[in-house]
N, C-alpha and C positions, 0 to 999 in steps of 0.2 A: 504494500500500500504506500500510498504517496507521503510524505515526511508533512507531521500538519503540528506547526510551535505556537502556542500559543502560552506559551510559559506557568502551563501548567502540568496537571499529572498526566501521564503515558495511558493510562486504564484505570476505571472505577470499576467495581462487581459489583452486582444489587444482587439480595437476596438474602436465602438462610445464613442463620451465624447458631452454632449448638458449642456444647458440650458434648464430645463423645466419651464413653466409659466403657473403655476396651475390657474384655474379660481376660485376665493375664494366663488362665489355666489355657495351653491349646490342645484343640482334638478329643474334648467333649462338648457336650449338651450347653447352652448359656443356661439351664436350669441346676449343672453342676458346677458354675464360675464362683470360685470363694472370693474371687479382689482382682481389683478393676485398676485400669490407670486411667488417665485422665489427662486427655489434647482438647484442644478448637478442635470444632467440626464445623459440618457446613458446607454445602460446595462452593459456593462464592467467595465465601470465608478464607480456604483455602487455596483455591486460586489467587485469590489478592496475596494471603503472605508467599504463596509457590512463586508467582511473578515477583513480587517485592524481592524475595532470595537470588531472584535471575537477575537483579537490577534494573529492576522498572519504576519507577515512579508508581505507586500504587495507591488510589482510595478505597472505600468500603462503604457500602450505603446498605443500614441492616440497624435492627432495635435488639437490643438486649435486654435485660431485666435489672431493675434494680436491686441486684442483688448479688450475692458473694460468686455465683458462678457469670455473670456478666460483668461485674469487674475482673474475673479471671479473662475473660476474652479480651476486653480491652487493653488489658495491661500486655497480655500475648500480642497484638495488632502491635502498640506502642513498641514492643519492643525488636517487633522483627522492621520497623520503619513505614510501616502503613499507616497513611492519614487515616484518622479515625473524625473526621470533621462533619460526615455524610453518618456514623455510628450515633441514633439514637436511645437514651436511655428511659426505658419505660416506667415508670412506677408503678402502672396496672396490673404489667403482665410480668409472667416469668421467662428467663433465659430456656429455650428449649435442651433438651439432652436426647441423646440418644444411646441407647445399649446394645452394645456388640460382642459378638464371640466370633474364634475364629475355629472351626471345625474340621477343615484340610482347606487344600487350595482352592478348592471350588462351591466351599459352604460355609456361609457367613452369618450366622442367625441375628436378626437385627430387630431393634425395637424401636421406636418414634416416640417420645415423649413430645407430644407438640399440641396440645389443648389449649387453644386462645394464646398461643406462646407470642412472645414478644417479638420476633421477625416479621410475623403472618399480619403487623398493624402497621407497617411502613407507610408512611404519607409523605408524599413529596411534595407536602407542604411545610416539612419539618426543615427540606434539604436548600440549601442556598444555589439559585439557579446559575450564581457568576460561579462557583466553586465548582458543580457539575458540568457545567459546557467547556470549561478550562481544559476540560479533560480531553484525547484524543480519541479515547474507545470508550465504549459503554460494553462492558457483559451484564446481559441479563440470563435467567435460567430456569427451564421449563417449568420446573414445581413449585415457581411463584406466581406462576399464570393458573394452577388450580384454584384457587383463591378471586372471589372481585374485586377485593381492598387491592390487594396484592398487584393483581393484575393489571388494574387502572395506574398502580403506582409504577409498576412497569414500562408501561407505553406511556407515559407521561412523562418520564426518564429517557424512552429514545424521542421520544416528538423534541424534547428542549437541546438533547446532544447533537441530533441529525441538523437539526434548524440552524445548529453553531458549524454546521460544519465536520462534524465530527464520524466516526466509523462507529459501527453496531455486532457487537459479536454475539449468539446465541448459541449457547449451552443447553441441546434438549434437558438430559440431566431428568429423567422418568423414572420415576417411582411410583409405582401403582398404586402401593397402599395408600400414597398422600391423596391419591384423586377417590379414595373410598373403593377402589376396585378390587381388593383384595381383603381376609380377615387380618387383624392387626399384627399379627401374630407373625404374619409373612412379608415381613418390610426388606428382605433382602429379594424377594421375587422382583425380576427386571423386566418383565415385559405383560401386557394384559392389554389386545389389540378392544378400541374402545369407540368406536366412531367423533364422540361427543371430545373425547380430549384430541383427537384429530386438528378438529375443527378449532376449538380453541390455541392449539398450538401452533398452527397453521397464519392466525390471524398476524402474527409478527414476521412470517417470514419473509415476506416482500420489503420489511424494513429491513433489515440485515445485508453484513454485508461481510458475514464468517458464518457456515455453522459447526457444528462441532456434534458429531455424537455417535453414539455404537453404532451395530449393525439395526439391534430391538430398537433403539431412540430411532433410528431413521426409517424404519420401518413404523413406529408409532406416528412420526411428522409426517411420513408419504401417505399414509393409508394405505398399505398394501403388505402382504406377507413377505414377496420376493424384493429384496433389496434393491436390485435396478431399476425394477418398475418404483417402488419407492421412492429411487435417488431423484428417475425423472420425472415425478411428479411434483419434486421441491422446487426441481429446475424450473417446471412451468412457472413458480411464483415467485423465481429471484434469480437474481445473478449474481447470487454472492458464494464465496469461494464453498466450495461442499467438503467436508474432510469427516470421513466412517471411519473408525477406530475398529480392528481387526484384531483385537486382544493380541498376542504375542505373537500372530503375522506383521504388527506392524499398523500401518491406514492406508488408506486409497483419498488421493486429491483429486476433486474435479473443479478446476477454475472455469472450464467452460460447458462446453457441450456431453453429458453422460452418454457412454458408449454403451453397448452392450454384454459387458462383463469390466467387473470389477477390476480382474486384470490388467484390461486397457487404461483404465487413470494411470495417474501418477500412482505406482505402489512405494512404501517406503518402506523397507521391512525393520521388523522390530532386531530386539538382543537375547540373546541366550540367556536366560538368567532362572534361578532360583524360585519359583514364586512360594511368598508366605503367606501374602495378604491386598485379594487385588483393592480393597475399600480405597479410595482416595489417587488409586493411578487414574484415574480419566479426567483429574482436577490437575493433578502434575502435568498432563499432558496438555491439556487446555494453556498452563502456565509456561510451558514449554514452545509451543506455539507462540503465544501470543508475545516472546520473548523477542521470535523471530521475525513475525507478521510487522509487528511496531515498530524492527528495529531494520524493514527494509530488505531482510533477505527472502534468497529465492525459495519457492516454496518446498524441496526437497530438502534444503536446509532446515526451515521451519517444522518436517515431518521427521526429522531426524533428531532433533532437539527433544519434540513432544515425547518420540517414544522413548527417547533416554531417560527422558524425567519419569516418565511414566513409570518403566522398568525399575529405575531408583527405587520408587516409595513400594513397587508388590515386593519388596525384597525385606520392609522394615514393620513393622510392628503399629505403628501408629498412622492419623493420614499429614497434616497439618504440619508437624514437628520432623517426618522423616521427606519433606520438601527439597530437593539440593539445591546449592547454591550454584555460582555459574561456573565457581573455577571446576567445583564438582563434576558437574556437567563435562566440562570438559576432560577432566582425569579419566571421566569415565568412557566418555566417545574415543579417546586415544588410547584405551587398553582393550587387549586380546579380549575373547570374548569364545567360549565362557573363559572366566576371569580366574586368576589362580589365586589360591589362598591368600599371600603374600598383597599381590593385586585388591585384593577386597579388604584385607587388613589398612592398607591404605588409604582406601578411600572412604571407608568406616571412619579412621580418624581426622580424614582430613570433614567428616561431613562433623564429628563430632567437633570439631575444633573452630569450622567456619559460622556454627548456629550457638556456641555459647554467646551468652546478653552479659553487655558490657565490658569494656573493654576499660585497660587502668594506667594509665600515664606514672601513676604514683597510688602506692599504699602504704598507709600508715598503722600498725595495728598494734592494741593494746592485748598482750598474752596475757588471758585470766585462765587459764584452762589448766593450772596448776592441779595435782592432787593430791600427793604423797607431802608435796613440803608444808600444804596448808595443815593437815594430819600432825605434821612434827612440829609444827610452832601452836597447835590448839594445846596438845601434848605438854609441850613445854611450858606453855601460859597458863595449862587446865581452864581452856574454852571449851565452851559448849561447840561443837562441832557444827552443830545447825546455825552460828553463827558466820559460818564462810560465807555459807550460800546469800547472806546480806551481806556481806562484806563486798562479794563480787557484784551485786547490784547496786552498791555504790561505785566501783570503779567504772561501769557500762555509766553511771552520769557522769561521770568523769569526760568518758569519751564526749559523753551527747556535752555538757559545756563547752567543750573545746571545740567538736565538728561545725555543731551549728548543724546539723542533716547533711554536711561537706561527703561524695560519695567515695572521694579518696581515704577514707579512716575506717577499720575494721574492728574487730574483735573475736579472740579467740577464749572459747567459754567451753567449759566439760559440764555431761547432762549427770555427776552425780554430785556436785556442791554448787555447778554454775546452770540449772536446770530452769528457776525462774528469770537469770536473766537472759538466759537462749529467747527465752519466750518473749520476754521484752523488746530484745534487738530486734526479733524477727519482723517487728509494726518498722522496724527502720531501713534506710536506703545503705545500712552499712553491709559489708563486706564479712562475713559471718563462718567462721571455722569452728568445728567442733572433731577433739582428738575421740579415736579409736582403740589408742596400743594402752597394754597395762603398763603402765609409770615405771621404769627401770629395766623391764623385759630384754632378756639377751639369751638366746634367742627371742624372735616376737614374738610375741601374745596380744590376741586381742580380747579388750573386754568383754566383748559382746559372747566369747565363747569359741567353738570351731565354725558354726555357720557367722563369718560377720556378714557376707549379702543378705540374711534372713532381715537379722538388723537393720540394715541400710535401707530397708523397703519401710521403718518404722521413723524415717526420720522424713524432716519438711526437706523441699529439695532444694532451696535454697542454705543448706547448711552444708559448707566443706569438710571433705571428710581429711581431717589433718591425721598422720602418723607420722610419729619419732620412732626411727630406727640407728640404733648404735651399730651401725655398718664401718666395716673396712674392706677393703676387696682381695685384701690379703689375711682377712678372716683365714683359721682353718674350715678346711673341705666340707667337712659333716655339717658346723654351725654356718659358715656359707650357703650353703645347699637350703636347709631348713628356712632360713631367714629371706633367703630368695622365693625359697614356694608361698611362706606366708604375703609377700609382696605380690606374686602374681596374682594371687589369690582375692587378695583386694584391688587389687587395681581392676582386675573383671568384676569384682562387686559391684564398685564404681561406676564402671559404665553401662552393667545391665541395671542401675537404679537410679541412673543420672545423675549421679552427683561428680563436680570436681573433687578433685586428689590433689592435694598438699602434701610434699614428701618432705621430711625432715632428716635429714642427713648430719648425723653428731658423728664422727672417728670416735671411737673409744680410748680413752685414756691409755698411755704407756705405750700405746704401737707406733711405730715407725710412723712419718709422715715426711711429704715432701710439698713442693707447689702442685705436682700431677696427681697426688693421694685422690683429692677430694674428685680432681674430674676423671680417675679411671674408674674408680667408686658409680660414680653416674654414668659412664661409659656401659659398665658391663649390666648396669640394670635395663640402659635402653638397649642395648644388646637382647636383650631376655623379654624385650614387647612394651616393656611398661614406659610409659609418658605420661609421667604427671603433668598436669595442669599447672604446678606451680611447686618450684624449691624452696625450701626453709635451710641456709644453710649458714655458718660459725661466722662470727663477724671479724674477719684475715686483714690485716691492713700489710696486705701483700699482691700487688699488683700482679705480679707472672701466677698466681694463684686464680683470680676472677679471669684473666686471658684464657687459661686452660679453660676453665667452667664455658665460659663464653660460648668457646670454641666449642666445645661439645655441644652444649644445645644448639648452636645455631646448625651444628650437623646432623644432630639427629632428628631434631624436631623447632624448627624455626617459627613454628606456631604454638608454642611454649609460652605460656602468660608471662612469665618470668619468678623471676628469685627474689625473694626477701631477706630481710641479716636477719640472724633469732640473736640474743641477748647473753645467757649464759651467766645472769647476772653482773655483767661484766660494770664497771661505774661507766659514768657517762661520759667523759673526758675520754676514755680509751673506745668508747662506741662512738663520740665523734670522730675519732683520730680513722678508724674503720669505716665510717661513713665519706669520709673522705677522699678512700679510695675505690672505694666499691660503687660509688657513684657515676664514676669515667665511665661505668660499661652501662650499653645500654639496657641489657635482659636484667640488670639489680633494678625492682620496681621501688621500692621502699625497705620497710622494718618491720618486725613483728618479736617484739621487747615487750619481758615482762618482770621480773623479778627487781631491775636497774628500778623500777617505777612504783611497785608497789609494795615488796618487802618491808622494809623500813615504817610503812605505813599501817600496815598489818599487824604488825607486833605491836605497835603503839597502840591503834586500835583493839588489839585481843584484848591486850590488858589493861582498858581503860582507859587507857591517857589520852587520846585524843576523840574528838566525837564526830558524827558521823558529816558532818559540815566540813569541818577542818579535815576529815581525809579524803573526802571528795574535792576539797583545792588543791589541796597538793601533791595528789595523783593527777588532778587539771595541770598543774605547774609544771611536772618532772616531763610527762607525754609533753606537753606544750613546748619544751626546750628540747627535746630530740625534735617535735618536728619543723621546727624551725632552723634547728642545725640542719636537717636533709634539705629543706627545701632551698635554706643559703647554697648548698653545694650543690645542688643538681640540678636549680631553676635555671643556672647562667649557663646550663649546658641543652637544657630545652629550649 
């Protein structure tokens, strides 16, 4: 299509926006699913963040509920870069959901929770018409034309884009059970030939000027069982580009004239791949397309892209969340096919690494996640133990005085003396770790037991899973060995429960060390698969020491959040002197200090002498002078 700037967004979606609640058990019954996870859903919904991930300018025009699972969507929108300007918030109604199971590759048992739901009352009288015609494309999508709210709010949306000038793309996108044609029960059935939704879905396609949909959706559009007769009865009512989706053949383009076989279009064949879960490829693919379509190329290009994407999301577990991004896309169109282990490991991390939210110039973090030494000074002072756990929701205000809500300052808090103020933080925009390993453990140990993934599925997912490990690489063989399987072991926790990894990297006292100690240490772990999110490593003011480290992560993982100093109790004179140098490189994000800052205060406070005012400043004051030391030394290099 022709390049149309109007200095706005690339593509708005109208339409559903859900909750889906995936059932995590696969290859039974959704009547035997014990626990669910929880993406966006939606097909519009999806599309907008699938495109938004391609780098498209993306809006959304869609109502949600007032309520904790519609600000889950919007805060998901916000954070993958999607205007949310067209996202209304409903008071009346609720955010819809939807339940899923997946049964084998070809059985999806699904449920619609969508009664008076919040999407199904869109008025585009809520939407700003300079905001919507900014736009270049309009997608709309068939099972919002079941509806007459809906439906009027629809074609009301291309009457004001087309009128600007604008392109019209339509996503059949049929679900029987929304148009009442099936019992509710069978919300995964794709096709149920209907005359009456013919005709209604029919009424849009002379405006359009994409369509998009299966073999069943184009068969429902055309009116007819055999697909070409189908294809050409769309054609009598448009000229707009036709693209059937042929599940893992790939799709067939018809720009112009439909032939008599399939064949003859444009074919574009799909990739060999794995399927898990087709829910949400035909919104990848739409997003896929539409990456291409917007951005100019030819249309085998754009049916090449679609079915990449496509392929991407049947291979992943969720719809929304397993969307790639474009480098993704790319890694994945320039490898063999089928893909070799290796190959898929890769690209697994690189989707895991491109779709983490947020990103850190600098952190600052105050280490409360202490537990054995609070233990030895209750001990010593004969405190009540259940006094820590106040103690460290005094240092969490510590932070919040100083942050002000600032998203560069974090906090590390353990859930069994630092459990209330885990809870606290988590109402905040801070940067949030919580340790795993038992306190001293050599070899590892984790608290949670031998399953720590059981664990990990019971924590928020915005909580880092930090582990200290007293590693050396010249460990002996047997305690090497063990300490390295417990590392694997979590680090795949981690990423079948979505959380980041903080790896804490201490040498153990008395062993040899050099400047290479600490990076063949992180060598032979990324050696072994594992890539943390993030290092926790000794504060060296020793420059050919951060060189090596560098060097290694920029080799082995370049999409490495980066490294933080840990503390060590060290005083603060000798952690600025260490801040110092570790600042030159650029993978040192910040610090994550705790003992320098809150020791001294703790003991004052166990035993009395100071009260809970006065140690909330002067845990404000010690944090407040480290982070003003990093920021003097690292800002004049930003």
């Amino acid at each position: 299509m022709g390049a149309r700037t109007l200095g706005g967004l690339d593509v708005i979606t109208l339409g559903r926006s859900s909750v889906d609640l995936y059932g995590q058990q696969i290859g039974g019954r959704l009547e035997d699913m014990a626990s669910f996870a929880k993406y966006v859903g939606g097909s519009p919904t999806n599309t907008a963040i699938g495109a938004a991930r391609l780098g498209l300018k993306v809006g959304l025009i869609t109502r949600v509920g007032a309520d904790h699972m519609g600000r889950f969507i919007l805060e998901a929108l916000r954070r993958e870069g999607v205007d949310t300007t067209g996202v209304v918030t409903d008071p009346a109604r609720l955010t819809a959901l939807v339940l899923l199971g997946i049964v084998d590759k070809d059985t999806f048992p699904l449920i619609f929770y969508r009664e008076n739901c919040a999407d199904m009352a869109i008025d585009m009288a809520d939407i700003d018409p300079a905001w919507l015609t900014s736009a270049r494309a309009l997608v709309i999508d068939g099972t919002h034309l079941s509806q007459p709210g809906v439906f009027a709010a629809s074609l009301e949306a291309v009457r004001q884009v087309k009128a600007a000038g604008g392109q019209i793309a339509f996503d059949i996108d049929y679900r029987p059970v929304l148009w009442g044609l099936t019992t509710r029960d069978m919300g995964e059935q794709r096709y149920v030939a209907d005359p009456e939704v013919t005709r209604r879905l029919a009424t849009v396609t002379p405006l359009c000027d994409l369509i998009i949909g299966t073999e069943e959706e184009v068969r429902i559009l055309g009116g007819h069982e055999d697909v070409i007769t189908a294809l050409k009865a769309i054609r009598a009512q448009t000229n707009a580009i036709l693209v059937c989706k042929l599940g893992p053949d790939g799709c067939a383009i018809f720009p112009g004239e439909v032939p008599d076989r399939i064949a003859d279009g444009l074919v574009v064949p799909g990739f060999a791949i794995e399927v898990m879960n087709v829910l949400g490829a035909g919104d990848a693919f739409s997003a896929g397309f539409l990456r291409g379509w917007l951005g100019g190329e030819d249309l085998a290009t754009c049916g090449r892209w679609a079915n990449a994407c496509g392929a991407l999301v049947v291979t992943r577990h969720s719809c929304a969340p397993a969307m790639p991004t474009f480098d993704e896309l790319q890694a994945f169109m320039a490898a063999q096919h089928p893909m070799t282990a290796e190959a898929q490991n890769a690209l697994d991390h690189l989707h895991w690494a491109r779709t983490r939210h947020r990103d850190y110039d600098a952190l600052m973090i105050l280490a409360m996640d202490h537990r054995f030494q609070f233990e030895e000074m209750a001990s010593d002072f004969r405190a009540d133990l259940s006094r820590v756990s106040a103690f460290k929701r005094l240092a969490l205000r510590a932070v919040d005085r100083l942050a002000q809500g600032h998203a560069d300052f974090g906090v590390l808090l353990d859930g069994r003396y630092g459990a209330e103020a885990l809870s606290e933080a988590g109402h905040t925009t801070y940067w949030i770790g919580r340790p795993v390993e038992v306190p001293k453990s050599r070899p590892l140990q984790f608290e949670t037991g031998a399953d720590v993934g059981l664990d990990l599925h019971t924590w928020p997912v915005n909580q880092v899973v930090k582990c200290l490990v007293l590693y050396h690489p010249d460990d002996e063989k047997a305690l090497r060995d063990e300490q390295e399987r417990q590392l694997i072991t979590l680090f795949d926790a981690c990423r079948r429960s979505g959380h980041e990894l903080l790896l804490e990297l201490i040498l153990p006292a008395g062993m040899a060390l050099d400047a290479m100690t600490r990076a063949r240490g992180m060598q032979r772990l990324y050696d072994l698969g594992i890539k943390p999110d993030w290092w926790k490593l000794e504060p060296v003011a020793d420059a050919d020491n951060w060189r090596h480290i560098e060097a290694v992560i920029a080799d082995n993982d370049p999409l490495c959040r980066g490294v933080v100093v840990l503390g060590l109790s060290a005083p603060e004179n000798e952690l600025l002197e260490a801040f110092a140098v570790a600042a030159r490189f650029e993978c040192v994000k910040g610090f994550a200090i705790g003992r320098t800052i809150f020791h001294d205060v703790a003991a004052q406070w166990l035993r009395g002498e100071m009260d809970d005012d006065a140690a909330t400043a002067v845990m404000a004051d010690k944090l407040s002078r480290l982070v003003d030391g990093w920021r003097a030394i690292r800002q004049p290099r930003q």
